[in-house]
Steps between C-alpha positions, in 0.01 A plus 500: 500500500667815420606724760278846555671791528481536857676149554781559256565850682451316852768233309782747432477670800551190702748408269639834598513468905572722684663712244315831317422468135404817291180540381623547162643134514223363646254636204759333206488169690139504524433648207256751578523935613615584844134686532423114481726407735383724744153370463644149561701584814209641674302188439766321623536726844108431481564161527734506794812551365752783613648670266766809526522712219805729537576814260808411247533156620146350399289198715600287721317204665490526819206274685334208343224324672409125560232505214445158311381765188597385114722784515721380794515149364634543160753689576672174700325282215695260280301260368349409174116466580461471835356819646526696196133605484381564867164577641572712828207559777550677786245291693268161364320267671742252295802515222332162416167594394664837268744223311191288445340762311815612334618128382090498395565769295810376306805663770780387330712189699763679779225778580467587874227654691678619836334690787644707796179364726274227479194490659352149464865324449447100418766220572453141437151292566340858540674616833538858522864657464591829696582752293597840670488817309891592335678228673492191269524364156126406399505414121346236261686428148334391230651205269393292204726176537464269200452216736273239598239562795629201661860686539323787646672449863802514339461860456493566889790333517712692275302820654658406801843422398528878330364659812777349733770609247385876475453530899856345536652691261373842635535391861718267556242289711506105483151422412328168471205344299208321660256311317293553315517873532674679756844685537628486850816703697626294836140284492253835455289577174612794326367472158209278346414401145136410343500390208137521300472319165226541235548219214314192361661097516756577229637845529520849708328768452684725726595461867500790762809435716418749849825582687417651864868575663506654871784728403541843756198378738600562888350252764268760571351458171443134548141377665624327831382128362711464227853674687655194614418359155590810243762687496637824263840527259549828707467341864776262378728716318444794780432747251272625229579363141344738173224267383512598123875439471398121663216481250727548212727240646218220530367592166832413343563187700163406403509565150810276462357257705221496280710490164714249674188261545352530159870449348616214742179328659456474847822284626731834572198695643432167715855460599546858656167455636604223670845694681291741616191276628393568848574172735645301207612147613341578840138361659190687433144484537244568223162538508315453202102476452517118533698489830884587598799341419816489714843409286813644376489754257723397171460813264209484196359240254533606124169653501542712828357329753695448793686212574449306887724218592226314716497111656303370232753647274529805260176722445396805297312765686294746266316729712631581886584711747826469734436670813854708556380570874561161584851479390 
């Protein structure tokens, strides 16, 4: 998606940090009349962003704030599809229901819907995830994977995979994977992925992968249930991280995740699931509608489903929940 003027201005003077750049530069790199730049600069300071504009020495950035904006992203942005076309809301009851609509009407594949609050936030098996205004990542991307439905779980996977690398690589934190669909610091939830499909037997239509990361939320923030259970990237790293600069960085992982996959199959993506997984080669419990299962855990079958080492022998477990309080 190409840039708009305001994000290619917002691009260069980033790029520029902290250092003044004339106002005559700044209109031949953009491309447009320093009247228009002005116009653009006080959008920008509209928007939240400080910036100093000093006689004979030009503009210089000054502030940026936490926004999760289009603007903010792309200028950390280097990927191919992912996130190139970005529907931004302030506040929605869900990013899920927008990228519905949008993969409805024909959003091209790598399209995000992203949201700085959610009001009516859904995890897995319709529980309700806490989403506090400006503190976390709460997006849904949209693909079109020229897969079967029966690989569908496969995408989670791979969603998961890509999430650990960008938090790692922009905080340095060791995360781990739980099946099917959490991402977990030290044994606490910190980000969740649902996964919605909408296909027929043979093929995909498109799937909504939602991404719901607790990224600068305090304790405070948390509802007293769920603290000994949840925790935040900031409460671990002891300090706040820019969220659109860690957006970029799991849009990239993900995208070559995702290319990865299509290229390769699912053996690599399974493999680094599988160093990362959550209690791997250790006892767990499972519950699953039919009744729980206690065995070792021994990675993922071929088609996702987890793998249990039980007495009986080896078994695959398609739908569960491991209970991380318990452990």
């Amino acid at each position: 998606m190409p840039q708009s003027i305001r994000d290619e201005i917002l691009a260069v003077l980033l790029d520029r940090q902290p250092n003044y750049l004339s106002g005559e530069e700044l209109s031949h790199k953009v491309g447009v009349s320093r009247a228009a730049i002005w116009k653009h600069m006080e959008e920008l300071r509209a928007g939240g962003y400080e910036i100093e504009a000093k006689p004979r020495s030009g503009y210089r950035l000054v502030y940026r704030p936490d926004r999760v904006a289009p603007e903010e992203i792309y200028s950390h942005l280097q990927t191919k599809r992912f996130g190139r076309e970005i529907q931004y809301q302030n506040h929605t009851p869900s990013t899920q229901i927008i990228a519905h609509q949008w993969a409805k009407e024909d959003a091209p594949e790598g399209a995000v819907v992203i949201a700085d609050e959610q009001g009516d936030g859904k995890g897995r098996l319709g529980r309700v995830w806490h989403s506090p205004p400006r503190t976390g990542i709460w997006m849904s991307l949209i693909l079109r994977p020229p897969i079967a439905l029966q690989s569908a779980s496969h995408l989670t996977i791979l969603t998961s995979v890509g999430i650990k690398r960008g938090i790692e690589r922009v905080t340095g934190l060791d995360i781990q994977i739980k099946w099917p669909n959490d991402l977990l610091i030290v044994g606490k939830k910190v980000c969740g992925v649902l996964t919605e499909i909408r296909g027929e037997q043979d093929c995909i239509h498109y799937a909504i992968i939602g991404i719901g990361m607790n990224v600068n939320t305090k304790k405070q923030d948390f509802p007293k249930e769920i603290l000994d259970i949840a925790t935040s990237l900031t409460i671990e790293l002891g300090g706040d991280i820019h969220r659109a600069t860690l957006i970029a960085a799991v849009l990239e992982e993900l995208e070559e995740c995702y290319e990865r996959y299509l290229q390769e199959g699912f053996q690599t993506i399974q493999q680094e699931w599988e160093s990362s997984a959550y209690k791997m080669n250790q006892m767990i419990t499972v519950r699953t509608p039919q009744g729980n299962h206690t065995g070792i855990l021994k990675g993922l079958y071929d088609t996702g489903a987890l793998k249990l080492q039980v007495d009986q022998g080896t078994i695959a477990i398609y739908s569960a929940e491991i209970d991380i309080e318990k452990y």
